[in-house]
One Martini backbone bead per residue (centre of mass of N, CA, C, O) as a GRO file, in nm:
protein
  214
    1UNK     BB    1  -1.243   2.805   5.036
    2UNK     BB    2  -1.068   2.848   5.277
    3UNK     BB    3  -0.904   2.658   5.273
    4UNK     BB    4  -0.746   2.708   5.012
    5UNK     BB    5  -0.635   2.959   5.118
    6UNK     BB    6  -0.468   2.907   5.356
    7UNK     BB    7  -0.307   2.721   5.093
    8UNK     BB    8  -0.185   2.996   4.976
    9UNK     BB    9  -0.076   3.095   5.161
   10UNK     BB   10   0.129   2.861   5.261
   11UNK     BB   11   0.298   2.869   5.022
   12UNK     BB   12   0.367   3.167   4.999
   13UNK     BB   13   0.512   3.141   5.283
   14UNK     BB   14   0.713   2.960   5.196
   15UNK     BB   15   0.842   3.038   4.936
   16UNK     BB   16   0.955   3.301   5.101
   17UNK     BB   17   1.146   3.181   5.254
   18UNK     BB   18   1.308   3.010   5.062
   19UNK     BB   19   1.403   3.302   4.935
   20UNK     BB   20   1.564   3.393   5.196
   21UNK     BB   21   1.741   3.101   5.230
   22UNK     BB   22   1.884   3.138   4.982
   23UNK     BB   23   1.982   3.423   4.985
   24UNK     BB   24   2.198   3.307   5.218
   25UNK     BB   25   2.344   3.068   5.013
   26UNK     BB   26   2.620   2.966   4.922
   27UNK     BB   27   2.800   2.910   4.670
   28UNK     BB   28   3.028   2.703   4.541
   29UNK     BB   29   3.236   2.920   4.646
   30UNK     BB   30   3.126   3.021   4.927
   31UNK     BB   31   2.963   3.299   4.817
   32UNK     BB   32   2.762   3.562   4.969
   33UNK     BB   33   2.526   3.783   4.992
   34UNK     BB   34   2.484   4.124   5.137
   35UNK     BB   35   2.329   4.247   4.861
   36UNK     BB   36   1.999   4.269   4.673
   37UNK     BB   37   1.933   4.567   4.510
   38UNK     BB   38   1.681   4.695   4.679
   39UNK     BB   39   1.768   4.703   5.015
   40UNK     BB   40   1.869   4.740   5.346
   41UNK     BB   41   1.824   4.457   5.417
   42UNK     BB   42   2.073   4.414   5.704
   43UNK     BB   43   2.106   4.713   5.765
   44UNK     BB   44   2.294   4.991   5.909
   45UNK     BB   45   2.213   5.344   5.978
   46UNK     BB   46   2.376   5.650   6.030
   47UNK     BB   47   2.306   5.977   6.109
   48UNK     BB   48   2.241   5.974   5.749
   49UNK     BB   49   2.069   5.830   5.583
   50UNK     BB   50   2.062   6.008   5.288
   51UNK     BB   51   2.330   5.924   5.184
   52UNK     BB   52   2.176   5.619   5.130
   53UNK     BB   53   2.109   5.489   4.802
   54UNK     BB   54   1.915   5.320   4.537
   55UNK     BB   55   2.077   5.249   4.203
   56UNK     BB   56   2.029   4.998   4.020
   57UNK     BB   57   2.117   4.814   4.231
   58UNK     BB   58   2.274   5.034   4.391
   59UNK     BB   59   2.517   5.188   4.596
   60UNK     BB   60   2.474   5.570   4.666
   61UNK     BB   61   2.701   5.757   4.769
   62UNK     BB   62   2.564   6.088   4.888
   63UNK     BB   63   2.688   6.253   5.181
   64UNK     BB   64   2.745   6.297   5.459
   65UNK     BB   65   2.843   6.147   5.780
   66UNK     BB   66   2.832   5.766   5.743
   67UNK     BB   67   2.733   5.443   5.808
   68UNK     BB   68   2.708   5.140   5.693
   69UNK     BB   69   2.590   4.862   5.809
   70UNK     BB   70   2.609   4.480   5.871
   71UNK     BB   71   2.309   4.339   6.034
   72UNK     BB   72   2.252   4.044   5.943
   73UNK     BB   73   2.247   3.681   5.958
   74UNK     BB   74   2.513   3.635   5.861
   75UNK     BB   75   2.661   3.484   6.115
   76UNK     BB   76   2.545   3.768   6.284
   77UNK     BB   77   2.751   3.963   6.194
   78UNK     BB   78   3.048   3.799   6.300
   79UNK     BB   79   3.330   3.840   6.196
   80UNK     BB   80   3.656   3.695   6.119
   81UNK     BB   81   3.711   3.493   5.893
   82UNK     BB   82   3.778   3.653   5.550
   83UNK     BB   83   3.604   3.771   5.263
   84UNK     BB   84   3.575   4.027   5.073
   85UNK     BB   85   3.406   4.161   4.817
   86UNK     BB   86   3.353   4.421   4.521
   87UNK     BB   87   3.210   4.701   4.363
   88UNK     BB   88   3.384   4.991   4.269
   89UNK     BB   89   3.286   5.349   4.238
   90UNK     BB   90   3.459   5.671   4.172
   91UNK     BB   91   3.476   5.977   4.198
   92UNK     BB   92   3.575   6.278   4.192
   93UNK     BB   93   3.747   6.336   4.534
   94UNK     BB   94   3.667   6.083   4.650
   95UNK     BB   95   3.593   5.957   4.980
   96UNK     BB   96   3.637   5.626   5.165
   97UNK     BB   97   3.536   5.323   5.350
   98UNK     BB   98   3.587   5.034   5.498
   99UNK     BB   99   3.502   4.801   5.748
  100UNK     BB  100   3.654   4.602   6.008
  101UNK     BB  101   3.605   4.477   6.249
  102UNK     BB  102   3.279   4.613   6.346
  103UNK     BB  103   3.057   4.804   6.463
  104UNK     BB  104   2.735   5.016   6.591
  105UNK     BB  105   2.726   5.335   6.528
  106UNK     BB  106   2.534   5.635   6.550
  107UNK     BB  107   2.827   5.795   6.570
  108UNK     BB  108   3.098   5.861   6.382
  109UNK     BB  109   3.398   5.717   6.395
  110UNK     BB  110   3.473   5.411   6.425
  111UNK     BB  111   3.627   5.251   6.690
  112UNK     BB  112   3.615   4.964   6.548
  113UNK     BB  113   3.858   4.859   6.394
  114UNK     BB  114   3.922   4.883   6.079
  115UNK     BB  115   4.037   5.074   5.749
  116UNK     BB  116   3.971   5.062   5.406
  117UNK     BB  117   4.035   5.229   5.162
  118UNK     BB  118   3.876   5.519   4.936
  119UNK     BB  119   4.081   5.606   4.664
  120UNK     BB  120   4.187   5.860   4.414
  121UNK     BB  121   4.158   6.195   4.463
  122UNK     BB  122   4.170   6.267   4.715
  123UNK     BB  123   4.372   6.485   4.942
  124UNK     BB  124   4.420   6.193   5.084
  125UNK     BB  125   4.715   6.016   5.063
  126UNK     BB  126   4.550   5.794   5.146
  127UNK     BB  127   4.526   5.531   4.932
  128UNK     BB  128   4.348   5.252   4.813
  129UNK     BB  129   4.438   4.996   5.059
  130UNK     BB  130   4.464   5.087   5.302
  131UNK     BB  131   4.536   5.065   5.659
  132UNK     BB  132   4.455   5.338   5.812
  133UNK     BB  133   4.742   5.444   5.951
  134UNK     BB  134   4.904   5.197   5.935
  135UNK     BB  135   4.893   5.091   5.634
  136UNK     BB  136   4.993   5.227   5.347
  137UNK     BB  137   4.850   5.375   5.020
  138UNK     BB  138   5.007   5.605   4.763
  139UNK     BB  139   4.891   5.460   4.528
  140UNK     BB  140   4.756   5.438   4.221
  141UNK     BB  141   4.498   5.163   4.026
  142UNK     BB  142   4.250   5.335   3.959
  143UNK     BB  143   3.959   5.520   3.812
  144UNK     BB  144   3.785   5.697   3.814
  145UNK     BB  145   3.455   5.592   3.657
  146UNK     BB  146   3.552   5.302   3.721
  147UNK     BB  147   3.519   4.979   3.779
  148UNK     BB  148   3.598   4.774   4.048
  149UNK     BB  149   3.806   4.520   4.244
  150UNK     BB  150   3.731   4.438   4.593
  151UNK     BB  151   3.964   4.232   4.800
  152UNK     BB  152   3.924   4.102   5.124
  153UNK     BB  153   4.181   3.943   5.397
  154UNK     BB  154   4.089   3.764   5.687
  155UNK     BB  155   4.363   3.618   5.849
  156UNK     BB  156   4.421   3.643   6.164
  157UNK     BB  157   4.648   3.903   6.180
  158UNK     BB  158   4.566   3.939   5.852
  159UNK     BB  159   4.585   4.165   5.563
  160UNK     BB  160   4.441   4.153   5.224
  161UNK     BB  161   4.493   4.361   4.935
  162UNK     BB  162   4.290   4.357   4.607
  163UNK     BB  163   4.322   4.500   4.306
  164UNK     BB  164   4.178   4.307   4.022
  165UNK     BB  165   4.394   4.077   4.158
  166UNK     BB  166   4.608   4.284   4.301
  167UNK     BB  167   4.834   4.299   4.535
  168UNK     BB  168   4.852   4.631   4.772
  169UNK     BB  169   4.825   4.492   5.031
  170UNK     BB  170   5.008   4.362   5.369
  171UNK     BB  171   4.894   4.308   5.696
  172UNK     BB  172   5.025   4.302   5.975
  173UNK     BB  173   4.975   4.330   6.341
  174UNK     BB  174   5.250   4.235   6.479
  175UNK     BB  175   5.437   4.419   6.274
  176UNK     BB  176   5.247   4.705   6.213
  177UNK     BB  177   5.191   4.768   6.522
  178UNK     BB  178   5.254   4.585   6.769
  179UNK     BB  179   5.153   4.697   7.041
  180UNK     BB  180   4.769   4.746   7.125
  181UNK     BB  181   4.662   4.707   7.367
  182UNK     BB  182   4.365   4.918   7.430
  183UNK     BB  183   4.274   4.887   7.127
  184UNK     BB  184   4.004   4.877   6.906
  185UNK     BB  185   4.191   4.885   6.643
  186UNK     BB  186   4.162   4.576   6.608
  187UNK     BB  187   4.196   4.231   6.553
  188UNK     BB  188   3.883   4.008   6.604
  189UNK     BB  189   3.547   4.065   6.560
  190UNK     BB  190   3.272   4.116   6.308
  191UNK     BB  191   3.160   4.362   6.080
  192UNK     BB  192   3.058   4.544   5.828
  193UNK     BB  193   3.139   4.896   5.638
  194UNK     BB  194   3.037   5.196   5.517
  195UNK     BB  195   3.134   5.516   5.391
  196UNK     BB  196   3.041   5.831   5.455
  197UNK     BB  197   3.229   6.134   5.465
  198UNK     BB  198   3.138   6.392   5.206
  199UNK     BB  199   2.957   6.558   5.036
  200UNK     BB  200   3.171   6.572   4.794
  201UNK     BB  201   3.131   6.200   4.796
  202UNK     BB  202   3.075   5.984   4.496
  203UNK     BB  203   2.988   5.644   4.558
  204UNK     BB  204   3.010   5.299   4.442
  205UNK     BB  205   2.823   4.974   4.497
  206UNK     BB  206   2.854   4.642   4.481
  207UNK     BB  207   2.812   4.294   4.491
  208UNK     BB  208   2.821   4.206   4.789
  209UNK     BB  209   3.018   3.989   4.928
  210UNK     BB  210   3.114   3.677   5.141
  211UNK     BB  211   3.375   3.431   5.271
  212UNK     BB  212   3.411   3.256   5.494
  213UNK     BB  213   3.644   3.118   5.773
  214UNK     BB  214   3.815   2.933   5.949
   0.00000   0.00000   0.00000
């Protein structure tokens, strides 16, 4: 009886495990899920753990200061070239924003890497697409309150940003920065950040995966 127990808790965490290396496992076309739509595992929260919560499998930003890294497995967390997809919903006069090669800081604005700009309506005239205050873009592309898909593209000193499939911004780090001495915000390589900007934008997140490059 000992015996057969052992063997079923022993399947059990086999089943468990192999559940677990699927979850990372790229589909056909080499893209990684990095949120399963249940748990905030693999990331950390800075700041305000409050601002992000998970409702009906997806990330509802709501709440002051805060940026959600994603501290997981994949790659070690530690990304260089690489394609990054999204579902993002705004609400009205929300400001977010996508953070890439950055790394996991306690508290502020993070120091490491660019911001790719989440905007459609905030105050904020750099909207949605922007390389933040790097190359900016002016207008907007899609409405408050429909999903839409954000896709940005890392690759050697270029970041290509495109909403709905459709490219709206194209930096160069050589061309639109120039000498960028000893600034931690430059191409790198790193983590990817959400962020909750201030109490009242209200955005939500899902599907997000990523796909390595060479």
């Amino acid at each position: 009886m000992l015996l057969s127990m052992k063997k079923i808790a022993c399947i059990a965490l086999f089943a468990f495990v192999s559940l677990s290396l699927h979850a990372q496992k790229a589909d056909k076309e080499g893209w990684i899920k990095l949120f399963n739509g249940k748990s905030f595992k693999g990331w950390s929260i800075s700041e305000n753990p409050d601002s992000f919560s998970i409702e009906d499998g997806v990330i509802k930003i709501d709440g002051p200061r805060a940026h959600l890294f994603y501290t997981g497995k994949v790659a070690d967390h530690d990304f260089e070239n690489f394609e990054l997809k999204m579902q993002i919903k705004t609400m009205p006069n929300a400001n977010s924003g996508i953070f890439i090669h950055t790394e996991f800081q306690e508290g502020g604005w993070p120091e490491k890497g660019y911001e790719i700009q989440v905007n459609q309506t905030h105050g904020d005239w750099r909207k949605t697409g922007s390389v933040y205050s790097f190359k900016d873009v002016k207008e907007t592309y899609v409405t408050d309150g429909e999903w839409y898909t954000k896709h940005i593209v890392v690759q050697g000193d270029q970041v290509t940003v495109k909403v709905n499939g459709k490219v709206i911004n194209e930096f160069t780090e050589a061309q639109d920065r120039g000498d960028i001495g000893e600034s931690r915000k430059k191409l790198s390589s790193g983590t990817i950040a959400l962020q909750a900007h201030d109490p009242k934008s209200v955005i939500y997140y899902k599907d997000i995966q990523i796909k390595p490059l060479p």
